[in-house]
N, C-alpha and C positions, 0 to 999 in steps of 0.2 A: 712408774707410779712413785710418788713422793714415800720418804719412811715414814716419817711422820702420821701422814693420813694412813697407811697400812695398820700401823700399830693400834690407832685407835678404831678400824675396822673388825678388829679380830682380839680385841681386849674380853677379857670376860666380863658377863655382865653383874652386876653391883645386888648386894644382896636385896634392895629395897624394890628391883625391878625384875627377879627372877621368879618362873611359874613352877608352880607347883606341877608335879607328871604323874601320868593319867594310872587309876587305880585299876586294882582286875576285873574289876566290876565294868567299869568303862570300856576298858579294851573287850570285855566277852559280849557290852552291847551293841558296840564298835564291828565286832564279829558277825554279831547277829544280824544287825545291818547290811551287814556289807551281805553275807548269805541271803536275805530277806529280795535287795536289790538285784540278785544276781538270779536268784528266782522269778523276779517280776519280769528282766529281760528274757528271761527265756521264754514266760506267758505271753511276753507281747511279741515274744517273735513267733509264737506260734498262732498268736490270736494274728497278727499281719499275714502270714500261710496261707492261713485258715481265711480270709479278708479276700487276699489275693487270689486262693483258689475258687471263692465264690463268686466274687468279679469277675473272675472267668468264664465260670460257669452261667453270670448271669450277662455277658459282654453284651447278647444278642436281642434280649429282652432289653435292654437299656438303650441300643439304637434305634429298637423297635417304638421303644416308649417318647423316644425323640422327637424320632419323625411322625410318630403321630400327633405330638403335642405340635410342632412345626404345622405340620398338614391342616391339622385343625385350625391354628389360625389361618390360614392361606384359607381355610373353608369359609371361616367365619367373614371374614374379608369378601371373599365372593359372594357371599349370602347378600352383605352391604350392598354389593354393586348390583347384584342381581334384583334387590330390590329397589335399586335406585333406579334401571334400567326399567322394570316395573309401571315406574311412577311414568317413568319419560316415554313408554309404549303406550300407557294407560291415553297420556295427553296427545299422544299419536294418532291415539284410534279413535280420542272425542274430535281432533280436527280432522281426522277423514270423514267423518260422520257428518262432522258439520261443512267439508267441504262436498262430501256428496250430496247433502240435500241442496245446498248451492248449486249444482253442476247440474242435477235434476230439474230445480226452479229452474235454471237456466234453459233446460234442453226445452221443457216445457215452455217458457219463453219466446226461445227459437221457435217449434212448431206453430205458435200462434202465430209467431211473424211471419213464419212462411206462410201458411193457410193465407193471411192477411195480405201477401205478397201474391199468391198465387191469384188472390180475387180480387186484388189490386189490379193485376196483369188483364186478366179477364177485361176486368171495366175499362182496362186503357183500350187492349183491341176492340172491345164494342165500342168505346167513345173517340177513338181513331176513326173507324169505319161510319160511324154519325157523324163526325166532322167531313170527311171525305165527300160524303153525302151532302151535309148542309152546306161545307164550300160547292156541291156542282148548283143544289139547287141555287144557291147564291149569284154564283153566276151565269148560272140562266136565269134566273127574275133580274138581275143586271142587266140585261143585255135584254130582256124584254121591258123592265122599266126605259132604257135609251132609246129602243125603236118605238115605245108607247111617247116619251118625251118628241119623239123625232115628229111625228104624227101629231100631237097639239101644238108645237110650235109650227109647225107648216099648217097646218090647220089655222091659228094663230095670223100666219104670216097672209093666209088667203083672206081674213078678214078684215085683219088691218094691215093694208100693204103700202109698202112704205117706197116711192117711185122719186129717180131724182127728177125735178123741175128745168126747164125748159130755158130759163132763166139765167142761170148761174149752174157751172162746172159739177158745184161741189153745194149744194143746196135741194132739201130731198122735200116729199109731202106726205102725211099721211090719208089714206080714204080721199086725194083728192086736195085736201087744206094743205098749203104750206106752213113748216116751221123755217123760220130763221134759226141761225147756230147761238142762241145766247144773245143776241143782236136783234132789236126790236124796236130803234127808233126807225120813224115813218113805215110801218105796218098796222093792219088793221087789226084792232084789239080782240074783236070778236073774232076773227079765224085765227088769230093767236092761241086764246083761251080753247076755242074748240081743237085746234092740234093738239093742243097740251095735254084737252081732257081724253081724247084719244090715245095720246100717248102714257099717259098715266093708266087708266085701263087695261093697255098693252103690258105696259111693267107689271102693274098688280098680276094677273094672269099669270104672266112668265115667272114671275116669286115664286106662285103657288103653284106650278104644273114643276118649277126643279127645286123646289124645297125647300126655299133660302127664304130665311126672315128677313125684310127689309131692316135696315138701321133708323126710317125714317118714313111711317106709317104714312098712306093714302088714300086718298077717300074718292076714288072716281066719279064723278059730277056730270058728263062732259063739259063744256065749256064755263064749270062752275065746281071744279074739281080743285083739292086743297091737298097741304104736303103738313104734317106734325116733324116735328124737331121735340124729341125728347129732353133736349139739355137746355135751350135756351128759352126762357119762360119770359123776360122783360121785354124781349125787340117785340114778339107777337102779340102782347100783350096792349100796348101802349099801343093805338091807331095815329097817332099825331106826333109818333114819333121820342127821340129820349127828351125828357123831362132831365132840363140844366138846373135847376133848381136843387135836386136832390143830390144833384152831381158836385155846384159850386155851394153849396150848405149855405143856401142865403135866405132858409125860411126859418121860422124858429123851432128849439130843438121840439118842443110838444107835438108840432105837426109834421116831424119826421118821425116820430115812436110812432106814432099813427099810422102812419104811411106805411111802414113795416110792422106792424102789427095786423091790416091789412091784408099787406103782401102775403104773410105766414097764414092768415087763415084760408084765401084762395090756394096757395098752395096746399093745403090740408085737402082743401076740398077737390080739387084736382088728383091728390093720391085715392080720395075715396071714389070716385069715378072711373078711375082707373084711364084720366085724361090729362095725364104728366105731361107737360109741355107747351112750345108756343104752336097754334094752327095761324097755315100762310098759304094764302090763296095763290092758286095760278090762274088767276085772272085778272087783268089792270083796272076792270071799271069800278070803280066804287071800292080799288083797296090805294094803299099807299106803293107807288114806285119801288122802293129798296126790297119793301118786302115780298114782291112779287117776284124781284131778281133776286131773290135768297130761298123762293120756293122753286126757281128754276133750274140755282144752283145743287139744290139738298134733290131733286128728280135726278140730274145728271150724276150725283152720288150715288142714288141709290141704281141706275145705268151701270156705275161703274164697279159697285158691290158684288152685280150680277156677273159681269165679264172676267172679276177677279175669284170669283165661285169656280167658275169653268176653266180658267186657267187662260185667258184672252189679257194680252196688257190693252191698256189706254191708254192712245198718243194722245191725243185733247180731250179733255173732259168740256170743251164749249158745244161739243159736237155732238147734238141732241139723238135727233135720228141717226146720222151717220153709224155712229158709235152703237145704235138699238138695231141696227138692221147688218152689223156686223155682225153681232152676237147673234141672233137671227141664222144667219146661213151658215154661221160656223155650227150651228147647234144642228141644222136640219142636214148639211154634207158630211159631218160625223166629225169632224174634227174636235172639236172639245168633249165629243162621249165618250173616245177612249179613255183622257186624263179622268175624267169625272166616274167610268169604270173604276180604273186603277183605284184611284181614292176609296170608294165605297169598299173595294174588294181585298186592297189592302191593309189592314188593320197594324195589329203590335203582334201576329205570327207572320211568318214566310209560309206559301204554301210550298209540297215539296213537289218534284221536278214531276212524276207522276200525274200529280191532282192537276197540277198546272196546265202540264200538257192536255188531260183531259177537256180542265175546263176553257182551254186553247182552241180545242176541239171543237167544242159542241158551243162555243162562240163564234168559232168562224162558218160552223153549220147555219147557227140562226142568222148570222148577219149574210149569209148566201140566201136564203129565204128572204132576206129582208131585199138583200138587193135586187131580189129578181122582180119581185113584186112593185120597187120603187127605182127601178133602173135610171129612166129616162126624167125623172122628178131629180134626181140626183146631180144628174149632166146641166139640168138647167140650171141648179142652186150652184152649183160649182163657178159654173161662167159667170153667174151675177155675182157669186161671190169674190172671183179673180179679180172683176169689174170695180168691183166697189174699194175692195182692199186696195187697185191700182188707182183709181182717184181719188180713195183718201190720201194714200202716198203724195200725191201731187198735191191735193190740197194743203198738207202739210207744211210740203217743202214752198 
């Protein structure tokens, strides 16, 4: 340490900066004090004893007092939840509620359906067993519609019988008259007309014993017997034939509105008749040529309508009789009853292997009744029939 700085550390101090020391008064308060203070520590050390000793004594009450302030809220808390859990039970037991009366409606439901189901079932076995029933009857009135058809067309056949002619191979006669096949020059006009109206008679008949509407309405006459055509209204109309006039527009236009204004009103009047169409004779005398071969062609049509009924094709449609006395013996030897069965009997169900068989059955029953009764009627239609089939062949070819 410097002397300098020593010296002036421990200089005495200057009279303008020195304190006045303390009087007895001071120092005995100074005293009291200090006793006063030394008293309080010993208060507080006893009030701290005394503190500590009670802490002690209350250590247990105080953990006690803890964990129940603790507990309680853990209580309180649970209460929350237990009342939120509550709410969430509450909405539990309205959707069980409202799901059990669903499940109920439902079951209720179900029993209706089944009751519904059970008398459903019911009506199926009784309407099973009515069907079962309505197909046999079905196929017994089938099979006696065929042998009652088989019986008017042989019936049919013995009244107007249809024989080939003496003449030619392949050229047949009906009662007796000869028809030509669509070919009629140099023949007599009158046994023409009279085969034809025989013939036509024969069709009508046959129409109406197998149940086929003609396409091409007729009016048996005999030898004065006529064919309608539904569609064509001008050819039968007109005796003199078409009118080139109306065709090359070389009148004036006022007496063509005419002309068809006309036309539209016999047409009116023809719907109101209920007589749509051109009428053509099959007979030559006293009508026009073309239209005579347009009413022979619209008979062989409706020939062919019938054969295509039964399930027979047509090699020629020229082939008047031929073609009438095919279908004839196919219809009286059974050959076309069976397709024409089938057709009737088979509809938009299958029958099942059962019903089948049965109505296999009591078909092949009636047609052994049938056969024994028309055995030898059979044998004969057979052979004419082989006969006739083998000379149309040839004719044919």
């Amino acid at each position: 340490m410097v002397v300098g700085q020593q010296s002036k550390q421990y200089r005495a101090p200057s009279p303008q900066t020195a304190k006045r020391s303390y009087t007895y008064d001071a120092l005995m308060r100074l005293n009291n004090i200090d006793n006063c203070l030394i008293d309080m520590q010993r208060s507080r050390d006893d009030v701290i004893s005394n503190i500590g000793q009670i802490l002690e004594r209350e250590k247990n009450k105080l953990v006690l007092k803890r964990e129940k302030s603790s507990r309680l809220l853990h209580l309180s808390r649970y209460h929350a939840e237990i009342a939120d859990q509550s709410k969430a039970l509450e909405e539990d037991r309205r959707r069980i509620i409202t799901l059990r009366e669903n499940i109920r409606s439902r079951r209720v439901a179900m029993e209706e359906a089944r009751e519904r189901h059970q008398t459903g079932k019911e009506y199926l076995e009784e309407s099973l067993k009515i069907l079962e029933r309505d197909r046999k009857t079905l196929s017994m009135t089938t099979s006696k519609i065929c042998t009652c058809q088989k019986e008017l067309v042989a019936d049919l056949l013995n009244i107007f019988p249809i024989e080939p002619t003496h003449t030619d191979t392949f050229s047949f006669k009906i009662l007796g008259v000869p028809l030509p096949n669509s070919v009629f020059t140099g023949c007599d006009d009158e046994q023409v007309a009279t085969a034809l109206g025989f013939t036509c008679h024969l069709i009508n008949m046959l129409a109406y014993y197998l149940g086929v509407p003609l396409r091409f309405p007729m009016t048996p006459m005999s030898s004065r017997s006529s064919i309608r055509d539904p569609i064509t209204a001008s050819l039968g109309d007109s005796r003199q034939g078409y009118n080139t006039e109306y065709v090359t527009c070389r009148i004036p236009f006022k007496k063509l509105l005419n002309w068809i204004i006309l036309n539209i009103v016999q047409l009116e009047g023809l719907f109101t008749n209920n007589q749509l169409g051109a009428l053509f004779p099959l007979y030559v005398k006293g009508a026009d040529r073309y239209r005579f071969e347009y009413a022979v062609f619209l008979l062989n049509k409706n020939i062919e309508q019938l054969m295509n009924s039964q399930g027979i094709s047509v090699i020629d449609l020229r082939h008047t009789l031929p073609n009438l006395k095919y279908l004839i013996l196919s219809l009286v030897s059974g050959q076309s009853s069976s397709s024409h069965q089938r057709k009737l009997t088979s509809h938009n169900y299958t029958i099942p292997h059962t019903i089948a068989s049965t109505s296999n059955i009591l078909f092949e029953e009636e047609e052994g009744e049938v056969s024994k009764s028309s055995n030898t009627s059979n044998k004969n239609t057979n052979e004419s029939l082989q006969k006739t089939s083998r000379g149309f062949k040839v004719g044919v070819t």
